[in-house]
KOLTORLO-766554 format. One record per residue (C-alpha): residue in one letter; x, y, z. Coordinates in steps of 0.2 Angstrom, whole numbers, plus 5000, padded with zeros to 4 digits. Layout:
N
AXYZ
...
This chain:
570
X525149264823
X523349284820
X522849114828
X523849164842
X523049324846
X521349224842
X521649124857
X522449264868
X520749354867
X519849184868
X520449174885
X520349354890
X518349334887
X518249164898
X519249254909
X517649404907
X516349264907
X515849234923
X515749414929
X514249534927
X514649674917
X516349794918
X517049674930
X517049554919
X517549664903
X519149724910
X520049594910
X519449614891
X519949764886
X521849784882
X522049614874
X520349664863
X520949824858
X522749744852
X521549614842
X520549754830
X522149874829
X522849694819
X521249674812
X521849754794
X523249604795
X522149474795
X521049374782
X519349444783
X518549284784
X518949174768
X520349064775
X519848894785
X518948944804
X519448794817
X517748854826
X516848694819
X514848794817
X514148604817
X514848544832
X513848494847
X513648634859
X512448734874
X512648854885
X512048844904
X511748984914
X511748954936
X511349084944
X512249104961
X511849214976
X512849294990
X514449204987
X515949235001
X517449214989
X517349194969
X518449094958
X519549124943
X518049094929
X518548994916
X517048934905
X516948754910
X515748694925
X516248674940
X516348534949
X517148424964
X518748414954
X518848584950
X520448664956
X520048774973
X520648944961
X519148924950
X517848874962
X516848974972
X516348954991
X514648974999
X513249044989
X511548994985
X510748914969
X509349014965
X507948944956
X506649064945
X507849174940
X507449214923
X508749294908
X508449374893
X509949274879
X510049384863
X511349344847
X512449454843
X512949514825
X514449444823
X515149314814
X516349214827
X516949074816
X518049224807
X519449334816
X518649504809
X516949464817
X517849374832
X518649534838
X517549644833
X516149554846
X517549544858
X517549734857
X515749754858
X515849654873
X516349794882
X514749874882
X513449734881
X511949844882
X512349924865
X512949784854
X512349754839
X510849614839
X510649454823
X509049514815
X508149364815
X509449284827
X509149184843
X507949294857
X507449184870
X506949214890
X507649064901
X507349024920
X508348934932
X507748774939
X507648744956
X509648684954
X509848864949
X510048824932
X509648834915
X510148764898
X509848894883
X508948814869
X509748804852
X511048894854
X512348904839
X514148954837
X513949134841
X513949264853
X512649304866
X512149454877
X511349384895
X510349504903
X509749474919
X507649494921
X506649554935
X506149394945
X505049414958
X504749234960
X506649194965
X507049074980
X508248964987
X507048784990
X505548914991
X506049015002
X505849174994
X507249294988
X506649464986
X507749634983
X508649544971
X510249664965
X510349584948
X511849574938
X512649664925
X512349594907
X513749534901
X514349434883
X514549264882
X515249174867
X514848984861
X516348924861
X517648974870
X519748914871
X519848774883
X521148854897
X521248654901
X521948634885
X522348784875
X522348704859
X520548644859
X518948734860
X517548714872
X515748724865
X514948664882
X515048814889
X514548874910
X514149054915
X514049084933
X513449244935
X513449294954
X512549434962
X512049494980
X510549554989
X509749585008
X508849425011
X507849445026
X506649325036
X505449365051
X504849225061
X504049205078
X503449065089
X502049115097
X500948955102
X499948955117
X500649145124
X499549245132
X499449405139
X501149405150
X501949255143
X503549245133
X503449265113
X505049225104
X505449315087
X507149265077
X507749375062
X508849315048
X510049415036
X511549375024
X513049485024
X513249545009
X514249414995
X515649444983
X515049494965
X516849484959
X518549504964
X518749664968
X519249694986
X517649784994
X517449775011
X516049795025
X515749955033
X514249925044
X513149795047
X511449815059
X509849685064
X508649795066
X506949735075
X505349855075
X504049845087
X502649945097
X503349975115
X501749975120
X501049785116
X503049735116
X503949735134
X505649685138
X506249655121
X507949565121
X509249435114
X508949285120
X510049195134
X510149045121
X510949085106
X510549265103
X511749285089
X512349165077
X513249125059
X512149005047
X513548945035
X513148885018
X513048695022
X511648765038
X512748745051
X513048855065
X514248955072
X514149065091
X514549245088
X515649315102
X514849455111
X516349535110
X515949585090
X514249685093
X513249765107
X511349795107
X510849955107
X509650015120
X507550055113
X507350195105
X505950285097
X505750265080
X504550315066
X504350245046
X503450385039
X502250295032
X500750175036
X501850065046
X501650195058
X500150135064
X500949975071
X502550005075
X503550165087
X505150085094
X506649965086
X508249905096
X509649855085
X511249745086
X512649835078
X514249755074
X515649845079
X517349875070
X517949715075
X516749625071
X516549685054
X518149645052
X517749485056
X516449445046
X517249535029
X518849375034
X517649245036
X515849265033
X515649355017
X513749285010
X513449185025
X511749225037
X511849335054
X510349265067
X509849335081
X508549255093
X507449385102
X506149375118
X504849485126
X503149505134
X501449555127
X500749685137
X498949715141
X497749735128
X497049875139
X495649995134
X496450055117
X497649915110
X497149815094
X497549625096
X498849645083
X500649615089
X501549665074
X503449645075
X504549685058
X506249685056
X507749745044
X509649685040
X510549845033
X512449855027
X513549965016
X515149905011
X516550005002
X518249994994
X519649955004
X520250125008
X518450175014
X518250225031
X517050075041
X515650165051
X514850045062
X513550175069
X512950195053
X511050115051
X510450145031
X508350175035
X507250025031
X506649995013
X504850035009
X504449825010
X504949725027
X504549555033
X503149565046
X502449435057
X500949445068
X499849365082
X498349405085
X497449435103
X495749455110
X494949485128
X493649355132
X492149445144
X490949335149
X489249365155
X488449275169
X486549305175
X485149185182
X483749065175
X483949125157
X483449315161
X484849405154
X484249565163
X484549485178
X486549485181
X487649385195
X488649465205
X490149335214
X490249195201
X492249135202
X492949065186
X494448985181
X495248945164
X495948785156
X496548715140
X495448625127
X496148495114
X495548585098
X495748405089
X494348345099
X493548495105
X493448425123
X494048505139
X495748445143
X495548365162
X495648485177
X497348505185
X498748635188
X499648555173
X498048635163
X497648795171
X498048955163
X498649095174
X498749265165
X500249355175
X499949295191
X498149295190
X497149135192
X495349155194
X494049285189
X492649345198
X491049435190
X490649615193
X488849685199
X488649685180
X488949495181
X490349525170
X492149485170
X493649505159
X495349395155
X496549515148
X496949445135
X497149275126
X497749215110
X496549175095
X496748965092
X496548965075
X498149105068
X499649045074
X501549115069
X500749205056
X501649315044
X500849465035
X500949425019
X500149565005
X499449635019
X498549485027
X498849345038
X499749175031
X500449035039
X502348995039
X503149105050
X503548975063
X505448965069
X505548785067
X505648715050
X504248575046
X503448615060
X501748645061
X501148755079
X499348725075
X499748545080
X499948605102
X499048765101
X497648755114
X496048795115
X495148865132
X493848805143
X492948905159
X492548805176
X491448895187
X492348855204
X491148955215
X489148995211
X488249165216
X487349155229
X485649075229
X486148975212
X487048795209
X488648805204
X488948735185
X489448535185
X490748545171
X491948635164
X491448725147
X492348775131
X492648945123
X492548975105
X494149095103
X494449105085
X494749275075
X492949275066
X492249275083
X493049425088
X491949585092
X492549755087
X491949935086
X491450015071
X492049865060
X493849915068
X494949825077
X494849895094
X494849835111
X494249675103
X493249565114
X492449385111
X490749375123
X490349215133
X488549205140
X488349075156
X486949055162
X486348975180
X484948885187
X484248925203
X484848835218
X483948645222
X483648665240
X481848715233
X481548535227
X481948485247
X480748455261
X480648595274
X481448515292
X480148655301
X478748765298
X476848725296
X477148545290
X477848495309
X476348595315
X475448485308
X476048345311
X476448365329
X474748425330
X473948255322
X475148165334
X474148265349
X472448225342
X473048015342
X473648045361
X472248135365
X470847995358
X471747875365
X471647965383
X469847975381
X469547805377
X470347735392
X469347845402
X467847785395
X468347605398
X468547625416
X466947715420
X466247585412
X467147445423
């Protein structure tokens, strides 16, 4: 009888071992209460234990994220030819997540100490610890596992630690919900084989959290051109099996309406599912609708960049189903706009941030599609950066002596080479529909407003600008963006025209601001043109002919005298 209930509650903790906390300890609870109520039955520890305390064993943590479906948890590892019942689907392997592993006082080899842990499981935060017993922080590798070190027949409370270094092939996962603790015990009954004991033993605890990425493409767009963001969020996964279903679920973009215009879904695919394998799969329009822009403010510093947000909100149906289908899977959505005008007060800093919020609920909750949970304090932000170039153009170096009437038109630079790319339509950059600039009576003119070459898709990261925001994995934008060069197309009067085309330094050091702010930013160009050649030619009139026609006169004239002189002579 004893050996029987050993097992029965052997098999209630690996039904308990792969669920964080009272999820898992439920499935405890009555079979460990009818184990110490028989407690005074049993031996108290001094007849034969078939736990062997010398045989081989480990434990080995994974840690799994955002899973759409879990499996009947068993203790063993899972693999290909695990049955489909104790598998779970989708998910990611997260590596650098760390856990705390602590013994437990209790003597597992007899049935008193067996079922007395089994009790204590049911609260793992208060369990007794092994003075001098095994205490040991682990972290996941980048399979999202781990192996526990020297480990001995016992059992162990897992806590889950803070991991702020936690990603999926380095993409960082932030806002980690962690898991429960929960108890674990080396070994465990074999559900294979009943009879035999498994001292290899797998714990898959599972947890769910808001992954979201901001990305933009941003290369070689100007004032007027097309920028494309793309935003990426996970539904939330399933923790354990209790039925919890989705009550709302938003993509959320933020922007300034004033540097953004036009934002929208992109005609090609503006809203996708990325399944675990990466695969895609179209959403049907008929599951959400974009909401139209509306003013929005954080409350906070963010309020400097940011004063508008539209939002994809997916509709009862929709949540439906995703809840069927989709549970720890990514939503996408593809965006597009314009950059507006820098203007006289804008900063040359398109920031764009974005949110995925959701609630979920029991089964009887009531979905609420309209509902949009506010932003958390930390969202992913991407950036690009802008700058006016203003050019100066005046006359035989004398800076105080402006040109009026100079036209100028812009065209790309290969920054590997730093040469002007040749001069065709192909190579002309047009802001809007504006190709050519002419200078002022300042001999200024402006090109509102151009991107700096050297930041490209640029997240904000701790505040400043890193690379990696691009949309296209392994790509590297820096590789096409383009730098620019000026070609004076018609000179100021009384001055040559320049030969060649010129490049522009347009990086973000060479930025000017006001007051060390960014504001208006400007980078200056200074040209600088030669008088006209026609002073090098001969004059076709003037005194020189004089002169000449009037030597020619004098020749005529000797020779008329002469021949009078000869005949008077004859």
């Amino acid at each position: 009888m004893a050996i029987a209930m050993k097992k029965t509650a052997a098999i209630a903790i690996a039904a308990g071992l792969t669920f964080a906390g009272s999820a898992g300890i439920a499935a405890q609870d009555a079979l460990a209460q009818d184990g110490v109520e028989q407690n005074s039955a049993i031996g108290q520890g001094a007849d034969p234990s078939t736990i062997d305390p010398k045989a081989a064993r480990s434990l080995t943590i994974h840690k799994i994220l955002n899973v759409s479906k879990t499996g009947a948890p068993t203790g063993n590892e899972i693999t290909e030819g695990t049955p489909d019942a104790e598998k779970y689907t989708g998910g990611e392997k997260v590596a650098d997540v760390k856990f705390k592993v602590e013994e437990l006082d209790f003597d597992i080899t007899t049935n008193k100490g067996f079922f007395a842990a089994v009790e204590a499981a049911k609260k793992p935060a208060s369990a007794p610890l092994k003075q001098g017993g095994l205490s040991t922080d682990v972290t996941t590798g980048a399979n999202g596992s781990v192996q526990v070190p020297n480990v001995k027949v016992a059992a162990y409370r897992v806590t889950e630690l803070d991991s702020p270094k936690a990603n999926v092939n380095g993409e960082p996962r932030l806002n980690l919900h962690k898991s429960d603790p929960f108890v674990v015990f080396v070994p465990m009954t074999n559900p294979k084989n009943t009879a035999e004991w498994n001292y290899n033993v797998h714990a898959y605890p599972k947890n769910t959290n808001t992954v979201v990425t901001k990305k933009l493409e941003d290369e070689n767009v100007n004032v007027g051109d097309t920028v494309k963001y793309q935003i990426k969020g996970n539904i939330p996964g399933a923790t354990s099996d209790k039925d919890v279903q989705l009550n709302s679920f938003h993509v959320v973009d933020y922007y300034n309406k004033n540097e953004l215009s036009n934002l929208r879904l992109s005609k090609t695919n503006p809203v996708q599912i990325e399944k675990a394998d990466g695969s895609p799969v179209d959403v049907d329009p008929k599951y959400y609708t974009l909401t139209d822009e509306e003013d929005f403010t954080f409350g906070d510093d963010r309020d400097k960049h940011y004063n508008a947000r539209r939002t994809v909100e997916f509709n009862e149906e929709g949540l439906k189903w995703l809840d069927a289908n989709y549970r720890g899977a990514k939503v996408v959505t593809n965006w597009e706009a314009e950059f507006s005008p820098i203007g006289d007060n804008g900063d040359g800093e398109i920031r764009n941030t974005a949110d995925v919020p959701s609630n979920t609920g029991d089964s009887k909750s009531t979905r609420e599609p309209g509902d949009v949970p506010p932003p958390p304090e930390d969202t992913p932000e991407v950036v690009t950066f802008l700058a006016k170039l203003q050019l100066l153009k005046y006359g035989d170096g004398k800076k105080d002596q402006p040109l009026k009437g100079a036209e100028f038109e812009l065209y790309t630079r290969d920054l590997k080479t730093g040469k002007c790319n040749p001069i065709n339509d192909d190579n002309k950059i047009k802001i809007g529909d504006v190709a050519k600039w002419t200078t002022n009576e300042d001999g200024q003119l402006t090109i509102d407003g151009l991107h700096i070459t050297d930041k490209v898709d640029q997240q904000i990261v701790k505040g400043e600008p890193a690379d990696g925001g691009q949309i296209r994995d392994g790509y590297n934008p820096a590789d096409v963006q383009n730098g620019y060069c000026l070609l004076e197309t018609k000179a100021p009067e009384g001055y040559e025209r320049i030969p060649q085309a010129f490049p522009i330094e347009f990086k973000l050091a060479d930025r000017v601001v006001d007051d060390q702010k960014v504001a208006t930013p400007l980078i200056h160009a200074e040209v600088n043109n030669k008088p006209s050649t026609k002073v090098f030619l001969p004059s076709t009139g003037g005194m020189g002919i004089l002169i000449v026609a009037l030597a020619g006169l004098a020749i005529i004239g000797g020779g008329v005298y002469a021949a009078r002189r000869n005949s008077q002579s004859a």
